[in-house]
C-alpha positions, 0 to 999 in steps of 0.5 A: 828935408831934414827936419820932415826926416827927422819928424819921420824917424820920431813918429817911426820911433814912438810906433813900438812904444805904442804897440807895448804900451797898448799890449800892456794894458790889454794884458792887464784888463784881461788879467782883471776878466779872468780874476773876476770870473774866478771870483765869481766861480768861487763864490757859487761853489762856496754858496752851493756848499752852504745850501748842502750843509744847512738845510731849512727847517721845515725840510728837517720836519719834514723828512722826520714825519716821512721817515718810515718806522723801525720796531724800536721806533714803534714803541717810542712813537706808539702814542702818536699814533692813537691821535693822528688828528693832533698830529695832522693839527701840529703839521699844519700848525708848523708847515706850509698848506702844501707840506701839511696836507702831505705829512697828515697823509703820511702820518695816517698811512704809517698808522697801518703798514706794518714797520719796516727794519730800516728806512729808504734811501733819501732822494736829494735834488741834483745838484747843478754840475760845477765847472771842470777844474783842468786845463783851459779849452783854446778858444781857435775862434778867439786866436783866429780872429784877434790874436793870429792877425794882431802877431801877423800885424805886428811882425809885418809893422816890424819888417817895415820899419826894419827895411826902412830903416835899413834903406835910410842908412844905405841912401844917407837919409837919416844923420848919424846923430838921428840913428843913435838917437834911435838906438838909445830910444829902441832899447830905452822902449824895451827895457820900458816895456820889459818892466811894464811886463813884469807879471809871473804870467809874462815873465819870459817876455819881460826878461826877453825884452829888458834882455834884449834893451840892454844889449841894444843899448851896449851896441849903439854906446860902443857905436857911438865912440868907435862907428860915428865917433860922437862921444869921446873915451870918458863919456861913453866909458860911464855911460857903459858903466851906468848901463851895467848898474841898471843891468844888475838892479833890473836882474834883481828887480825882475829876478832875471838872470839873464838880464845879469848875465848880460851885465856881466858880459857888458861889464867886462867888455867895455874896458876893451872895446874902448881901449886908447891903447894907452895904460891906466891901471888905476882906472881900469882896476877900480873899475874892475873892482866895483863891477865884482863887488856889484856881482858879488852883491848881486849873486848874495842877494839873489842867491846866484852864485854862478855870477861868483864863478862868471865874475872870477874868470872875467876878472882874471881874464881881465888881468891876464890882458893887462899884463899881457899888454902892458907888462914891463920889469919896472911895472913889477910892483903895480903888478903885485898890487893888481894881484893883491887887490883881486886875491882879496876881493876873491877870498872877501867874497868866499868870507861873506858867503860863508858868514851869509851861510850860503856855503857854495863851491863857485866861490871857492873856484873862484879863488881857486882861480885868483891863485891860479892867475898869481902863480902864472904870473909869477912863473912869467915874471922869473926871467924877466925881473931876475934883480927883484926876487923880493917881488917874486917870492910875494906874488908866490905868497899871495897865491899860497895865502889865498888858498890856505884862507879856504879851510878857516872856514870850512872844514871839508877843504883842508886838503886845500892846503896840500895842493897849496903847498904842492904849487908854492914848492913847484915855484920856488923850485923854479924861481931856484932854477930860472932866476936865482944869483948868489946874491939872492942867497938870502931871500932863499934861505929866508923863502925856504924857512918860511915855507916849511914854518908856514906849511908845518904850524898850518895843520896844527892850527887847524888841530887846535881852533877848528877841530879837523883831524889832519893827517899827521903825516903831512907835516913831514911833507913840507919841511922835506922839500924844503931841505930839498930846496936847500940842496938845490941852493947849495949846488948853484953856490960856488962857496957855502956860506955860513948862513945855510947851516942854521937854516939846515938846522932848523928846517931838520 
């Protein structure tokens, strides 16, 4: 029975193909109909308008010998009127029987009537009515009888195939291996179908379609590895990693955004949905890390620069899970490489747009985001890694070095810097409160000299390479709360080194 089963689900399968298969086709013959009528539409207004602006030549004789005369007229013609019979020969030398008969006539009663002032309005045959140019007429009996039925067959064959399929999960009919190999073949068929449609006149149901293929596809990888359990970490973990490329190259293909949201989403989602419980940094992060590099070189070249903004708050969200999860006092250095890597790939992506001129606000964000993530992180670690002040003080740098990189650039953030210098200050007071020993007197003295050198040269570099007036009162700023922070050193030592004078001295 299994494999008249399996005959069944195939022929059940490639039913949908064939009906998009089919759709596509009838939508590309009755593009070409239309293309053709509007050809043929063009090509009688272009010949209407000819036959109006060049006139034969016997009609020009014509309407000459019939045109009536004016007082100036009379004196010129005044010859011509003393030899009708010439004129009337020369007519039917240069006119057909018809029109000659008709101009002599003209010529000999215009002989006696007496001249007019100005001549009659000439009357130009009609001109056939040209087609209206507004919206379309639908055409009921058309929908009624080939569309309405078509959709109404269509949903019913879907209903169908949905409840029978639904019956043969229940009732075991169908082995797990034939259900994922109609899952991948399902969403396979419309990511087909949504390329084949790609047209402007079906650009909703082709991104609809790719969209919906890729969350199929997503749904039965996942399924795979943790409902059946056919497939193991690794495999599936690249097949979900190949399914996110093809998401972002569909997106740009297609220029669908919604196909590269779903990407993103798909992209962040895999390393949690198949978790061993198990830590791999290295793995998880350069994951992390081509996924933002494939966002960023998707976002510049389409110029959607919301996936920046999508992509840094994965990202942190991906790191905060990480730490959260896996954090201990040894891990402290690959906690700090974590944070490095991403405020470099976050500022990396704010340098290429600016370089692109594609100036925009989501990458700023998202680096102001990355900072955000690196001082919480710090703050978190004070307590806890109290013997390693040297690693706290560098996960406070990197936020403040992150932050201050923005106005390199652009000029209209140099207030950056104030709130940068606001957020390390907050930190290192804390770091003073929480975890400082009489043995870190050093790192403190050190931190607290280099903040107030860092936070003071900053705005004068600004001054001098990117021409932005600074207000010069920010300078006093910083080094006042470093002799703030020193105040706090000196109430939490028990004997006053030698080493903390020098400091005073200079920070004043």
């Amino acid at each position: 029975m299994e494999p008249v089963i399996l005959l069944i689900v195939l022929l059940i399968g490639a039913i949908p193909v064939g009906l998009i298969v089919l759709a596509v086709r009838q939508s590309r013959l009755t593009r070409r109909l239309e293309e053709m009528e509007s050809t043929v539409l063009r090509l009688q207004s272009q010949l209407r308008s000819q036959s109006k602006a060049q006139p034969s030549t016997a009609e020009n004789l014509f309407i000459k010998k019939n045109a009536p005369e004016s007082p100036v007229w009379s004196e010129n013609l005044a010859p011509l009127r003393s030899e009708p019979a010439a004129g009337a020969s020369a007519s039917a030398t240069a006119f057909p029987p018809v029109l000659a008969r008709t101009a002599t006539a003209s010529v000999e009663t215009q002989s006696d009537a007496p001249p007019l002032a100005s001549p009659p309005p000439l009357s130009v045959p009609a001109e056939p009515p040209e087609a209206p140019s507004g919206p379309r007429v639908v055409d009921w009996e058309k929908f009624l009888g080939v569309k309405l039925f078509a959709w109404v067959g269509g949903l019913a064959l879907f209903l169908g195939i949905i409840f029978f399929v639904k019956y043969s999960f229940e009732h075991n009919l169908v082995p797990p291996e034939v259900r994922v190999a109609l899952g991948f073949v399902t969403g396979l068929a419309l990511v087909v179908g949504g390329v084949l449609m790609r047209r402007r006149e079906y650009a909703v149901t082709s991104h609809t379609l790719c969209a919906t293929g890729v969350v199929v596809l997503y749904g039965v990888t996942f399924a795979t590895h943790t409902v059946y359990h056919l497939l193991g970490s690794a495999p599936v973990f690249a097949l979900m990693t190949l399914i996110t490329a093809t998401a972002f190259m569909l997106s740009i293909r297609l220029d669908a955004r919604v196909v590269a949201v779903l990407g993103l989403l798909g992209g962040f989602l895999t390393p949690p949905l198949l978790s061993t419980g198990q830590d791999n940094p290295l793995g998880l992060f350069s994951y992390i890390t081509l996924l933002d590099l494939g966002l960023l070189a998707v976002a510049l070249h389409r110029q959607w620069h919301f996936l920046l903004l999508l992509g840094a708050i994965g990202t942190g969200m991906m790191e905060l899970g990480w730490f959260f999860n896996f954090f201990k006092p040894e891990k402290i250095f690959n906690t700090i490489a974590v944070v490095a890597l991403f405020n470099v790939v976050e500022v990396s992506g704010f340098f290429i747009s600016q370089r692109l001129k594609q100036a925009n606000r989501e990458s700023v964000i998202g680096v102001a985001i990355q900072a955000a993530v690196t001082f919480f992180i710090a703050i978190y670690v004070m307590p806890r890694v109290g013997a390693h002040p040297g690693a706290i003080l560098t996960t406070i740098l990197l936020g403040d070095l992150a932050l201050l990189s923005l106005p390199l650039l652009r000029n209209n953030l140099f207030k950056i810097q104030l709130f940068a210098g606001g957020a390390a200050l907050c930190l290192l007071a804390a770091w003073l409160e929480l975890a400082f020993r009489e043995t870190d007197l050093y790192w403190a003295c050190g931190a607290t000299l280099g903040f107030a050198i860092l936070h003071s040269l900053y705005p004068l570099v600004l001054q001098t390479k990117r021409k932005i007036e600074t207000p010069m009162g920010w300078l006093n700023l910083f080094p006042l709360g470093a002799i703030a922070l020193m105040l706090v050193v000196l109430l939490q030592l028990k004997e006053i080194s030698l080493l903390v004078w020098p400091v005073i001295f200079l920070l004043d």
